[in-house]
C-alpha positions as CSV (number, residue, x, y, z in Angstrom):
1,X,171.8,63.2,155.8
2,X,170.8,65.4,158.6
3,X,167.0,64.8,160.7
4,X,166.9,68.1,159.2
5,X,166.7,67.7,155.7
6,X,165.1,65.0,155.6
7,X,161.9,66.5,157.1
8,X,162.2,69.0,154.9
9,X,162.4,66.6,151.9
10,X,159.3,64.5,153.3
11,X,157.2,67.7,153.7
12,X,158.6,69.1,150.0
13,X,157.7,65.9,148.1
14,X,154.8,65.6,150.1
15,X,153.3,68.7,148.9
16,X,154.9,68.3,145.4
17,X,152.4,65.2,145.0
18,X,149.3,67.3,145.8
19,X,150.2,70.0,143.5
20,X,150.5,67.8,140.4
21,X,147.5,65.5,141.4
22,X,146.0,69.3,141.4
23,X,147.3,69.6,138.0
24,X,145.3,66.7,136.4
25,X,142.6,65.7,138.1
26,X,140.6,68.0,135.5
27,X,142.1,65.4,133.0
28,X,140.5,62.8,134.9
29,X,137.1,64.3,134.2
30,X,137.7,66.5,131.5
31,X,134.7,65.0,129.1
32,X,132.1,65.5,132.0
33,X,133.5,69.1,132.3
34,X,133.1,69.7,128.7
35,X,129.4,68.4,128.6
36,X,128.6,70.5,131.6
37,X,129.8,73.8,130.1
38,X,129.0,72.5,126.4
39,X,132.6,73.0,125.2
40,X,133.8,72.4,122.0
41,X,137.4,70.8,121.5
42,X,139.5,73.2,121.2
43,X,137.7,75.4,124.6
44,X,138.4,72.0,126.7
45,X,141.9,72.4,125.7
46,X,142.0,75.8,126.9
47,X,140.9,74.8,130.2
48,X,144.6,74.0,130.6
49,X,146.1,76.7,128.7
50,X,144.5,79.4,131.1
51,X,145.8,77.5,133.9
52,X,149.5,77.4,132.4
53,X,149.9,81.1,131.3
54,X,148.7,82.1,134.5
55,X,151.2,79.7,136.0
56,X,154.2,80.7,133.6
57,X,153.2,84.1,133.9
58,X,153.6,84.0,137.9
59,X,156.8,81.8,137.9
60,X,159.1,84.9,137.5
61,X,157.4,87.0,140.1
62,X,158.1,84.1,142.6
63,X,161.4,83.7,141.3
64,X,162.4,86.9,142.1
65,X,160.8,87.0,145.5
66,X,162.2,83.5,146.1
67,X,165.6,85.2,145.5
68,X,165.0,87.8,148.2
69,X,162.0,86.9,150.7
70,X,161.6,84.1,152.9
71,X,160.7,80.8,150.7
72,X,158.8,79.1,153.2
73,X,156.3,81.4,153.4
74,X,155.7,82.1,149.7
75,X,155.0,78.7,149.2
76,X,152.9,78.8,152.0
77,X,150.9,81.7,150.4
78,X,150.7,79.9,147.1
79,X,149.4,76.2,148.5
80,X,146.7,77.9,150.4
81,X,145.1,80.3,147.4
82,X,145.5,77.5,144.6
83,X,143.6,75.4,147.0
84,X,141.2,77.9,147.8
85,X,140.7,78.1,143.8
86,X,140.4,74.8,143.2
87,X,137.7,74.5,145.3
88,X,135.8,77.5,144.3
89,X,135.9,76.2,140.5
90,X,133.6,72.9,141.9
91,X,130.9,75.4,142.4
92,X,130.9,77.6,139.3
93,X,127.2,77.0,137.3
94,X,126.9,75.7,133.7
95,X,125.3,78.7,132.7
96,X,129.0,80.7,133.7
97,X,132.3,79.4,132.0
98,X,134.1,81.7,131.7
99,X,134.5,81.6,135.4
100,X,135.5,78.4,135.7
101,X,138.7,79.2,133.2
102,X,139.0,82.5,135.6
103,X,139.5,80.2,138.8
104,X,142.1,77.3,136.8
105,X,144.0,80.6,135.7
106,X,143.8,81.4,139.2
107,X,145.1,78.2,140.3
108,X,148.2,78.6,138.4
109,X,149.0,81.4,139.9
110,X,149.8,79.6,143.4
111,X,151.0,76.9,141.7
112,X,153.8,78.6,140.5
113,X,155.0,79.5,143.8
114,X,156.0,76.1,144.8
115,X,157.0,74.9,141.6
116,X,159.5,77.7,141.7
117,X,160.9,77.3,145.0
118,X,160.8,74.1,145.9
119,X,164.1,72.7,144.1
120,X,166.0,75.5,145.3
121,X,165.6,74.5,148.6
122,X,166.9,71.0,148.1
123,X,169.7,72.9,146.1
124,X,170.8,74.3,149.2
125,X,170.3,71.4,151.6
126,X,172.6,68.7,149.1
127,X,175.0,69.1,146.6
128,X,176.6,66.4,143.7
129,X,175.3,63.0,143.9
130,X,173.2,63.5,146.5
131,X,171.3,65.9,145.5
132,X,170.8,64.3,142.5
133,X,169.6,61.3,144.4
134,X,166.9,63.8,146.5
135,X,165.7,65.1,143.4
136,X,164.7,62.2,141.7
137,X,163.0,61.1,145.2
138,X,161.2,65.3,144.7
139,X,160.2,64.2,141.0
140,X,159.2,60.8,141.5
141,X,155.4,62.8,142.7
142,X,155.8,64.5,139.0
143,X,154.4,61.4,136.9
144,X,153.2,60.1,140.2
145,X,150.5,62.6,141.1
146,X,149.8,62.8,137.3
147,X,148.7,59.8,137.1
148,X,147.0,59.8,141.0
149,X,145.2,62.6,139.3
150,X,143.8,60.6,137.1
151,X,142.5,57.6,139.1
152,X,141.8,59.8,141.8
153,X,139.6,62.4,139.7
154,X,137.8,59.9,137.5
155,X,137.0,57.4,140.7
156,X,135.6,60.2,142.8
157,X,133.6,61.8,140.0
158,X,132.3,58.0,139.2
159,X,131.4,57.5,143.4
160,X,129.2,60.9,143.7
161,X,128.2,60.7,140.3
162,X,129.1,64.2,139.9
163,X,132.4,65.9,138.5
164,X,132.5,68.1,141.2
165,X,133.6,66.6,144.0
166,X,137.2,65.0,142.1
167,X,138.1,69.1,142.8
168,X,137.7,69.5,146.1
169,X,139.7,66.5,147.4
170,X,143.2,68.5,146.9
171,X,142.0,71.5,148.2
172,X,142.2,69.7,151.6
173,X,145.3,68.2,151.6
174,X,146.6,71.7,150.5
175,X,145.3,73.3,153.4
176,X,146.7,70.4,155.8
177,X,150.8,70.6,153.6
178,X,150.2,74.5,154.3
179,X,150.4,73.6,158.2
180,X,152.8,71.3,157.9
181,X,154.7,73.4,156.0
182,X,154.6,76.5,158.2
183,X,155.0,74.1,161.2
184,X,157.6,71.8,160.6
185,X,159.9,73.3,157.8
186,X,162.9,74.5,158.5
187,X,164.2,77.1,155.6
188,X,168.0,77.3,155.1
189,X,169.8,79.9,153.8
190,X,170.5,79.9,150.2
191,X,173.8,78.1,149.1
192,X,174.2,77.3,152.8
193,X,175.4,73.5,151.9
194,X,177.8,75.0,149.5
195,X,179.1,77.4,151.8
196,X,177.8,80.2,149.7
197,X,175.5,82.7,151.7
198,X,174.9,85.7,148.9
199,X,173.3,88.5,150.8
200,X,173.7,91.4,147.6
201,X,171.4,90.7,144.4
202,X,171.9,91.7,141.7
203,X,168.7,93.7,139.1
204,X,166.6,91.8,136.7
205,X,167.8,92.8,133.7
206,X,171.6,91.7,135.1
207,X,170.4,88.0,135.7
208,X,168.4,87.4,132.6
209,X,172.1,88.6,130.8
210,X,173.6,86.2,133.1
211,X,171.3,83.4,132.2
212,X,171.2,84.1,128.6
213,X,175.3,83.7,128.4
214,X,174.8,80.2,130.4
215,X,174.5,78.2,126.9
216,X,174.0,74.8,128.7
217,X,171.0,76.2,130.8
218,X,169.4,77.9,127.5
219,X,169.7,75.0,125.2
220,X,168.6,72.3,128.3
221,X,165.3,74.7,128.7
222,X,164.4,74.2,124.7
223,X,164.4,70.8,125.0
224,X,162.6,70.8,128.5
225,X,160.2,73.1,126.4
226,X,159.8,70.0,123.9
227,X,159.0,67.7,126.2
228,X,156.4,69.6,127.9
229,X,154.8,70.2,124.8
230,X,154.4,66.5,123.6
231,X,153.7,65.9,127.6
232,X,150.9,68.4,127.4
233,X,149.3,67.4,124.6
234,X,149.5,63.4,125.5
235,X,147.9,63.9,128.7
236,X,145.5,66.3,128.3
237,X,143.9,64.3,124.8
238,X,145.4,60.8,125.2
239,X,142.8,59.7,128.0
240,X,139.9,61.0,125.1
241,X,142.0,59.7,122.1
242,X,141.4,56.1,123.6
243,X,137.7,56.8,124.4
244,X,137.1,58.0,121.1
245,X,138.9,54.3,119.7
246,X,136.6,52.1,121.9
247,X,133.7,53.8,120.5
248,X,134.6,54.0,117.1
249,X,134.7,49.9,117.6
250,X,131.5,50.2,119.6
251,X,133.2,48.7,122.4
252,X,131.5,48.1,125.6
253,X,130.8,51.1,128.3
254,X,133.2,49.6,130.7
255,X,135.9,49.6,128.9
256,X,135.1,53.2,127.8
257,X,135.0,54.1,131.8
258,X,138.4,52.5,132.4
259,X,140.3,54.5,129.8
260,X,141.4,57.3,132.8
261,X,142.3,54.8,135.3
262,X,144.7,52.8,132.9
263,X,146.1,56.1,131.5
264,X,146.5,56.9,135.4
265,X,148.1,53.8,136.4
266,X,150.4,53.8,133.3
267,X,151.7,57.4,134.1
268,X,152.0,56.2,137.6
269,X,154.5,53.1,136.8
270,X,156.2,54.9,133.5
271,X,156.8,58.0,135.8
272,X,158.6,55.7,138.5
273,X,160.8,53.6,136.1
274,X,161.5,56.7,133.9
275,X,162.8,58.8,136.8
276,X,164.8,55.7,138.4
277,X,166.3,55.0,135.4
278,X,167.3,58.0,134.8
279,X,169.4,59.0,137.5
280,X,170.4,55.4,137.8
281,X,171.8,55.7,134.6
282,X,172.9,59.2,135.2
283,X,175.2,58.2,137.9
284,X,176.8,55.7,136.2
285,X,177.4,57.7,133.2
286,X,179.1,60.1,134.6
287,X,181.8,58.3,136.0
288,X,182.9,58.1,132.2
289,X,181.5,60.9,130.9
290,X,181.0,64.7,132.4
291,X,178.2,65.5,129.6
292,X,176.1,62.5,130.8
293,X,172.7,64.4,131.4
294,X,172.1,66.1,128.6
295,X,173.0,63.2,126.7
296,X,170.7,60.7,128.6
297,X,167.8,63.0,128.0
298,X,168.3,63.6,124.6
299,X,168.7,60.0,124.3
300,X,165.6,59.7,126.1
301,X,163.8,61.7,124.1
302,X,164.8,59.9,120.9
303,X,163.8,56.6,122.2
304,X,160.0,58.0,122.7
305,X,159.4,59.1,119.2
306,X,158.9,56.2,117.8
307,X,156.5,54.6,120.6
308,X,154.3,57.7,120.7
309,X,153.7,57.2,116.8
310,X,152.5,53.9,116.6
311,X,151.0,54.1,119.9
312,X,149.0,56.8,117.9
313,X,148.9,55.1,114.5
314,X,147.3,51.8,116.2
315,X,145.1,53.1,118.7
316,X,142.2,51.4,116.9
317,X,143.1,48.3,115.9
318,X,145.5,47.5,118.7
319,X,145.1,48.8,122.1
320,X,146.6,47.0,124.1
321,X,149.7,47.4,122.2
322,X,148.8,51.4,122.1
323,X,148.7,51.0,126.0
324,X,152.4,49.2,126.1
325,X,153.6,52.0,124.0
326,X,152.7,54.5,125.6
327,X,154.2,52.7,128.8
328,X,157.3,52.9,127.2
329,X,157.2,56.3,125.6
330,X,156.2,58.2,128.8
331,X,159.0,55.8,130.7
332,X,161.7,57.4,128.1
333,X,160.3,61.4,128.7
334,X,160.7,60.9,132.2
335,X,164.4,60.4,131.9
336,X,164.8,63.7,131.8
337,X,162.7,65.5,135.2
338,X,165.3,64.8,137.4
339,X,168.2,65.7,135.4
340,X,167.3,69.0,133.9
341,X,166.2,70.3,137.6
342,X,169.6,69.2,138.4
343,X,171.6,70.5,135.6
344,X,170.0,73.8,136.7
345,X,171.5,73.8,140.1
346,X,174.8,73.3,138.9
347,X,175.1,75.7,136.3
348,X,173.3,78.6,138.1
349,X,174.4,80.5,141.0
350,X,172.6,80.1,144.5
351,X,171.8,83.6,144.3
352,X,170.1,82.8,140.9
353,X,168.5,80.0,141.1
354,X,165.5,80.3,141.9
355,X,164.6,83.2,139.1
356,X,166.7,80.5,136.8
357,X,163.7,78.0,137.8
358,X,161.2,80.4,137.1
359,X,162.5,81.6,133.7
360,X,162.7,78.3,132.2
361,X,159.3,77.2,133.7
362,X,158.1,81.0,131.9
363,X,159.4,79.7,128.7
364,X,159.0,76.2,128.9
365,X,155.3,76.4,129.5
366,X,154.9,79.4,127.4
367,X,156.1,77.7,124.0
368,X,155.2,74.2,125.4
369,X,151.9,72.9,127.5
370,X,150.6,76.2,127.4
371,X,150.0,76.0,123.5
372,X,150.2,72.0,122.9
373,X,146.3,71.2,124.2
374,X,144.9,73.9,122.8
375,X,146.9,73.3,119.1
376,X,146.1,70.1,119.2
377,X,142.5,70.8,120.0
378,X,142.5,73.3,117.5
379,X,143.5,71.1,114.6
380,X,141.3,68.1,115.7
381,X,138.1,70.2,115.0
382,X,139.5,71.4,111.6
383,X,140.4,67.4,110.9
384,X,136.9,66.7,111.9
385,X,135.2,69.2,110.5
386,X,132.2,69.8,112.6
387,X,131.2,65.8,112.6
388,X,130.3,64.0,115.7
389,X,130.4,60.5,114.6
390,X,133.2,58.2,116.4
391,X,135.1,57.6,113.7
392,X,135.7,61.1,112.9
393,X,136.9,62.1,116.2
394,X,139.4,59.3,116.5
395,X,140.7,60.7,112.7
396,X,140.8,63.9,113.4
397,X,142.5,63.8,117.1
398,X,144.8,61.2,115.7
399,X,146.2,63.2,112.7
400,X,146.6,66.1,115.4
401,X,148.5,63.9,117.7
402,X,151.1,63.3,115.3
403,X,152.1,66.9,116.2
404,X,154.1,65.8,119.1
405,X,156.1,63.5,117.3
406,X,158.3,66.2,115.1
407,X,158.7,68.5,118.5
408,X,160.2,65.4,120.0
409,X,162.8,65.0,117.4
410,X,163.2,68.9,117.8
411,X,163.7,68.5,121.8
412,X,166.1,65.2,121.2
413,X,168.4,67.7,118.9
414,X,168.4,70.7,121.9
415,X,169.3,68.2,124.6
416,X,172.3,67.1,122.3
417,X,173.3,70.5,121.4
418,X,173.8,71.2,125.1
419,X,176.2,68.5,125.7
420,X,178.6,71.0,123.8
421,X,178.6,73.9,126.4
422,X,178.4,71.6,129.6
423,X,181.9,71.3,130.6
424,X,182.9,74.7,129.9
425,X,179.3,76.1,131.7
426,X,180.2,74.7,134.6
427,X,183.7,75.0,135.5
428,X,181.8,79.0,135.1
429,X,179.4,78.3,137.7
430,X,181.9,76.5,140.1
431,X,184.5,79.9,139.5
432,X,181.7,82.1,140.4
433,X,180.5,80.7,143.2
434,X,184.1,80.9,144.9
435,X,184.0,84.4,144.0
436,X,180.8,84.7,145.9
437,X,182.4,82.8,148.9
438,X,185.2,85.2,148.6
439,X,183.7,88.4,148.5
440,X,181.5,87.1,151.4
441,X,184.8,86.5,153.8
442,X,185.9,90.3,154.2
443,X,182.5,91.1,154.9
444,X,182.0,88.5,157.8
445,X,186.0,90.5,159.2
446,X,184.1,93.3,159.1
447,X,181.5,92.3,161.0
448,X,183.4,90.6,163.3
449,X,185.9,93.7,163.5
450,X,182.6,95.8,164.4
451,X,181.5,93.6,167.2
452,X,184.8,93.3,169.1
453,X,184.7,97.3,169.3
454,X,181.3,98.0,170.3
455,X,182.2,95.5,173.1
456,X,185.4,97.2,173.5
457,X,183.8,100.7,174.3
């Protein structure tokens, strides 16, 4: 591992944090937010819905670009206005919503640029087991930042006594990772570490007939698109699903206050087991079996389902058994960050990747945490039914909640189904990108060949 590469990872994983501490800091004070603006349910949960169809919306653009342009300083560009954004939002008056949703839309627009990118980059710095390795070190600051998000929102809103302030903490360290991004990053050239240097491209309509015949990467992305969904949902109303239990019980407002700091700390820990163990287990697996990924996550996603219901179904009455379960249900969902990034990069072309990423992050989020707060927010107020006694919003969020459950099972069959096209996907990807070496050889002669006779005459 070159001095290199491993700046660039440090700076990459670095920023990655920031971006999804970004992400859910607004969960972190998302009750205080909705009393400000006087939102109803299913409005909070479109707080995140206009930040993800902005984001999904963008991800193609950037993939595209990220294909062509300089990567480096697209991400750049994106850092800089989702931080400018996020900090703009902090100021917006009660009496003006709607631009409050206008600025998180905004932020997913930049966002999306470094979401996009990002893994690409590592693609082309590490290949096989090593790259795995790097990206699971990359998506360790998934769950990570979630849950810093969390503590970090909630404990700054709780110190200045005002919401506020929890969004204009990231917009700092955005501006500083934009520096060292611009400073210190050193961009390589796409396949470079698999001595695959593409420098024709091919149209947009070409690629997404390319990706659509790539079974493995289709069938990967409806899973991934299950998971987000249940992910989506948990995170945005499981911090509020626990408040509305402890006061149901009329428990104490301390314990009430904690509710986003444990719900931070647990996606902290459950991100960081679920994302060693999976490409721990990964590794191994492989040695034995070539269709170990999509099997691991499917398992993974199995093994969650029946966590996250009685985790839901005993909220109430047991909590600290609802917190253990969803430890363990969030641990087994996380099996899967590193490995579907990964089975991306080695069933997708260098030239391809990165409008591969962006595709399946248009999708994923389109069909999945796009729709998945808002839905759920959606049927909590018909469970509810207008009432604003505890006991009703614990009810009706819970029976909404349950939602996640059957997408799960849906996800856990996708990542299975993929297993059957692996191999053969593959051995596809690995044949093409030879070709592409190929075809790039007579054009280096020819370069060469040009040179020695202008020097000639």
């Amino acid at each position: 591992m070159s001095f290199r590469s491993i700046i660039a990872v440090s700076i990459l994983c670095f920023i990655n944090l920031i971006n999804y501490m970004d992400r859910y800091t607004i969960a972190g004070v998302l009750d205080q937010i909705g009393s400000f603006y006087s939102l109803s349910e299913k409005m909070k949960g479109l707080i995140q819905t206009s930040f993800i169809c902005s984001y999904m919306i963008f991800a193609p653009l950037f993939g595209y670009w990220g294909d062509r342009y300089s990567r480096k300083y697209l991400m750049a560009f994106g850092i800089l206005f989702w931080s400018l954004t996020t900090f703009l939002g902090s100021f917006v008056p009660s009496d003006k919503p709607f631009w409050f949703f206008v600025c998180r839309g905004l932020v997913g627009i930049g966002e999306a640029s470094y979401s996009t990118l990002a893994p690409t980059i590592i693609a082309d710095l590490y290949t096989k087991e090593r790259r795995t390795q790097v990206l699971s070190l990359f998506y360790f600051a998934t769950p990570v930042g979630s849950g810093l998000g969390y503590i970090v929102g909630s404990g700054v809103a709780k110190i200045f006594g005002d919401w506020a302030y929890a969004l204009r903490v990231t917009p700092l360290l955005g501006v500083l990772s934009v520096l060292i991004l611009i400073i210190f990053l050193d961009e390589p050239e796409r396949g470079e570490c698999e001595e695959v240097m593409p420098t024709d491209h091919s149209g947009v309509i070409e690629d997404l007939r390319y990706l659509a015949s790539v079974k493995s990467y289709i069938w990967s992305s409806v899973g991934f698109t299950c998971v987000c969904f249940s992910i989506g949902a948990l995170s945005w109303w499981a911090p509020s699903f626990m408040i509305y239990a402890a006061e149901s019980l009329s428990s104490n407002e301390d314990t009430k206050s904690n509710v986003n700091f444990i719900f931070g700390v647990i996606t902290f820990f459950a991100g960081i087991f679920g994302v060693v163990i999976g490409t721990i287990s990964a590794q191994k697996y492989r040695k034995v079996n070539p269709k170990a990924d999509p099997l691991i996550c499917g398992y993974g996603v199995f093994a969650s389902v029946p966590f996250a219901f009685f985790a839901i179904l005993l909220a109430r009455d047991q909590p600290l058994l609802t917190w253990a379960f969803i430890f363990i249900s969030i641990t087994c969902l996380c099996l899967n960050w590193t490995l579907v990034a990964d089975m991306l990069l080695y069933l997708v072309v260098p030239n391809r990747r990165s409008f591969a990423q962006s595709i399946q992050i248009l999708f994923s989020h389109l069909l999945g945490d796009a729709l998945s707060p808002y839905i759920v927010g959606l049927i909590f107020d018909a469970c509810r039914k207008d009432s604003e006694t505890p006991i009703a919003k614990f009810v009706g969020l819970q029976y909404a909640l349950y939602i996640n459950c059957f997408v799960l099972i849906l996800g856990g069959f996708a990542f299975v189904y993929t297993a059957f096209f692996l191999v053969q996907d593959v051995q596809r990807c690995k044949q093409e990108s030879h070709d592409l070496k190929l075809d790039k050889l007579p054009r280096i002669d020819e370069e060469n060949n040009e040179s020695r006779n202008k020097t000639r005459f």
